[in-house]
C-alpha positions in Angstrom: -1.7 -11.2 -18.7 1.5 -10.3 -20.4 3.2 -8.3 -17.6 3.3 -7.2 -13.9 2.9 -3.2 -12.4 6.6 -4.2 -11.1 8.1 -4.4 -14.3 6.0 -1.3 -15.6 7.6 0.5 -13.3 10.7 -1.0 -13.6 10.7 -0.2 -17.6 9.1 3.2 -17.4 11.9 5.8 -18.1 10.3 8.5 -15.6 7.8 8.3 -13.1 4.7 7.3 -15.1 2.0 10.3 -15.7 -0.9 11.5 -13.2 -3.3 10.1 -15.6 -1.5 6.4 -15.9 -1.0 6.5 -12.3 -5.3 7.3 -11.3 -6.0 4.6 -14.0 -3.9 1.9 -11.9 -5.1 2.9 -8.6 -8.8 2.8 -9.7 -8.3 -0.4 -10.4 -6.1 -2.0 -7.8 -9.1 0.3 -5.6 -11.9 -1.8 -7.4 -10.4 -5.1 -7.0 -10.0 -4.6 -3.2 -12.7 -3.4 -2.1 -14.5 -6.1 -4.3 -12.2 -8.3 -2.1 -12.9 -6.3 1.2 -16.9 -6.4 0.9 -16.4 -10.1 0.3 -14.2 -10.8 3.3 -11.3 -11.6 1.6 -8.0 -9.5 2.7 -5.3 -10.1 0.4 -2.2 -10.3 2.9 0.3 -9.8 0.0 -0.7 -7.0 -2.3 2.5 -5.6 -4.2 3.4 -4.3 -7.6 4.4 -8.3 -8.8 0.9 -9.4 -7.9 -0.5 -6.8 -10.4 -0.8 -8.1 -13.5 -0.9 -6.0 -16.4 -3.1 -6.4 -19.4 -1.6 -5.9 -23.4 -4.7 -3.2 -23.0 -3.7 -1.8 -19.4 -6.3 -3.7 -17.4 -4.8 -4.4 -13.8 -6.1 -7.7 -12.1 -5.0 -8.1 -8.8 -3.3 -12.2 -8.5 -1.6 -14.5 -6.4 -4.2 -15.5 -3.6 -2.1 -17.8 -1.5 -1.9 -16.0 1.6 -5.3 -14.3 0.8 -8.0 -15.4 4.2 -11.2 -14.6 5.6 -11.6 -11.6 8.2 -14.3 -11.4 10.5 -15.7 -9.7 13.3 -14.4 -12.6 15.7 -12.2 -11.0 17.7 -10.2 -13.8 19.4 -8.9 -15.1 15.7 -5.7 -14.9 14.9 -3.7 -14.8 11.8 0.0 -15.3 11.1 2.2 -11.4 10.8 4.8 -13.1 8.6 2.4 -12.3 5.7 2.7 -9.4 2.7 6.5 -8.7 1.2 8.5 -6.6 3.8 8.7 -3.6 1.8 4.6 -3.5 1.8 3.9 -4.7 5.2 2.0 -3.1 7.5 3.2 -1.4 11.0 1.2 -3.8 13.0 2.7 -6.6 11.3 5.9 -5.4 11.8 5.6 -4.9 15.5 4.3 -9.3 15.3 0.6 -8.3 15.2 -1.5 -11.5 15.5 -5.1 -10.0 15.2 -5.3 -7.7 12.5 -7.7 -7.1 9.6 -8.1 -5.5 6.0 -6.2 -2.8 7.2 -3.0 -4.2 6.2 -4.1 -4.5 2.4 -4.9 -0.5 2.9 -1.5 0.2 3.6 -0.3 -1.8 0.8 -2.1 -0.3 -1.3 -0.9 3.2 -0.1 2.8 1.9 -0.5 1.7 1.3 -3.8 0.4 4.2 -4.8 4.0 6.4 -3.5 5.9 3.9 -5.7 3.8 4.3 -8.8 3.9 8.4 -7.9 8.2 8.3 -7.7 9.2 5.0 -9.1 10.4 3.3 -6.6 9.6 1.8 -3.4 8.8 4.5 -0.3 10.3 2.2 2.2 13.0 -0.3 0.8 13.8 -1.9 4.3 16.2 -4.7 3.7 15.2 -6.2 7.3 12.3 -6.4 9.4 14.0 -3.8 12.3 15.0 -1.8 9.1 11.7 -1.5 7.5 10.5 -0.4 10.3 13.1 2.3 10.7 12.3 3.1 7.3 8.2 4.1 8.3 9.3 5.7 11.4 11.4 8.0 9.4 9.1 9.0 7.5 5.9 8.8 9.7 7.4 9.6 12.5 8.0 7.4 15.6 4.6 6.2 16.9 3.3 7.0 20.5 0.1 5.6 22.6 -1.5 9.0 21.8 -1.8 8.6 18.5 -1.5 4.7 17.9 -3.8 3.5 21.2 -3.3 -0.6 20.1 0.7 -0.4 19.6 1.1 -1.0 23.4 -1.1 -4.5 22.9 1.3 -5.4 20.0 3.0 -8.6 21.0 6.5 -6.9 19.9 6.4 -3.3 21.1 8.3 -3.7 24.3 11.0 -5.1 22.7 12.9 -2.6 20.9 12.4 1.3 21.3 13.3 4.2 19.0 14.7 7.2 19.1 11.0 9.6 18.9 11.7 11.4 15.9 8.9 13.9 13.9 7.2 12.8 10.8 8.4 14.4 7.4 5.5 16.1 5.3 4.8 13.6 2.1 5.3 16.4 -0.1 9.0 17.2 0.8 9.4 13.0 0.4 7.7 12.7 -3.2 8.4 16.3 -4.1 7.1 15.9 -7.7 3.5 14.3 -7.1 0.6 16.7 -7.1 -0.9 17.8 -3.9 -4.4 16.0 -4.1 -2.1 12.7 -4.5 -0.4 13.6 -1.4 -3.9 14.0 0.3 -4.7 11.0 -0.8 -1.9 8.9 0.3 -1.7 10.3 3.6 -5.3 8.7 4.2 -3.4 5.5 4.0 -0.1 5.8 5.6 -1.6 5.8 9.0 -0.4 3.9 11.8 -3.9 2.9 13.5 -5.4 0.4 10.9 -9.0 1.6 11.3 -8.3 5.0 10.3 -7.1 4.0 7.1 -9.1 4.9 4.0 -11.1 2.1 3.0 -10.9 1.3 -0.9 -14.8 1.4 -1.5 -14.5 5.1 -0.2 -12.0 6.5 -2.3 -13.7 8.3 -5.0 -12.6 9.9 -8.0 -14.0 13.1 -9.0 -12.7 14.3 -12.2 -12.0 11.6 -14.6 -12.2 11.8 -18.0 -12.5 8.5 -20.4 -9.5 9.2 -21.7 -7.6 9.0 -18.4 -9.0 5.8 -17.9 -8.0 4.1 -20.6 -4.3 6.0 -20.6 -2.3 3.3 -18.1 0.8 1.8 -19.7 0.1 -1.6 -21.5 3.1 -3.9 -21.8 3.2 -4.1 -25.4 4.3 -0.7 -25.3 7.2 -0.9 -23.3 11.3 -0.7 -24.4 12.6 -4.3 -23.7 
């Protein structure tokens, strides 16, 4: 695998084209939920563990913090897992019993940064990463995030409540059904996140598929 989706985005002179963009998130979709009906949640999904084909393929790599989920309740897991700028809220707020939730909203980090180009929230510490999804999603509240109260860390620092801002004045250039699409992600309660195996795609030609960016193809 000659490249990484980081450094196609990082060599793409404008934010790659609706078509490119589907064809990568079909993939990175398939890969998870291959993962997800197997178990496995990734715990580190990010552009750098998207490898890059000289054809386009994506194959999702780099399975060292990958681990088994399962319907035990009473396990817990580590929340220093997945790079800041792709972590999940819970994880943020020292979550210690999560589940493939916090691939999901990798995966929807993802999907803004292929759809703009850069990274939706580019926190440069923990306390400001989450300031950076608070801004955007607004500040979370028991009403509509029930389990932040049982987060290990939510007592410990408060925020000023602030409103979300609508997606579409944040990535004003990607198309509305993107928009739709993302938001199904970028939620704060983990089980209301899209899951990857439901995501389908209904208008996709052949030639959209095989449209994503290969590496060969790029300006050094």
């Amino acid at each position: 695998m000659l490249s990484d989706l980081a450094e196609v985005i990082r060599n793409a002179q404008q934010p790659l084209t609706q078509a490119q963009a589907k064809g990568y998130m079909l993939m990175l979709l398939q890969g998870v939920a291959f993962c997800h009906a197997n178990n496995i949640m990734h715990r580190d999904l990010k552009p750098a563990n998207l490898l890059i084909s000289s054809t386009g393929q994506l194959k999702i790599a780099d399975f060292g913090l990958a681990r088994v989920f399962s319907s035990d309740a009473g396990r817990l897991y580590s929340h220093q897992v997945a790079t800041r700028w792709y972590r999940a809220p819970e994880l943020l707020y020292g979550a210690r019993k999560y589940d493939e939730g916090v691939d999901l909203w990798a995966v929807g980090c993802i999907f803004a940064e292929l759809l703009n180009n850069s990274p939706l929230f580019p926190g440069e510490n923990d306390i400001e990463q989450l300031c950076c999804v608070l801004r955007v999603l607004g500040t979370p509240s028991p009403r509509v995030w029930p389990e932040i109260t049982e987060l290990p860390d939510y007592n410990k620092i408060s925020f000023k409540d602030n409103p979300p801002i609508p997606l579409e004045e944040v990535l004003p250039d990607a198309p509305p059904q993107a928009l739709q699409l993302l938001e199904r992600f970028l939620v704060y309660p983990s089980r209301e996140r899209v899951r990857a195996a439901q995501v389908r795609e209904p208008h996709c030609s052949p030639s959209a598929r095989r449209e994503p960016r290969s590496p060969g193809s790029q300006p050094p």
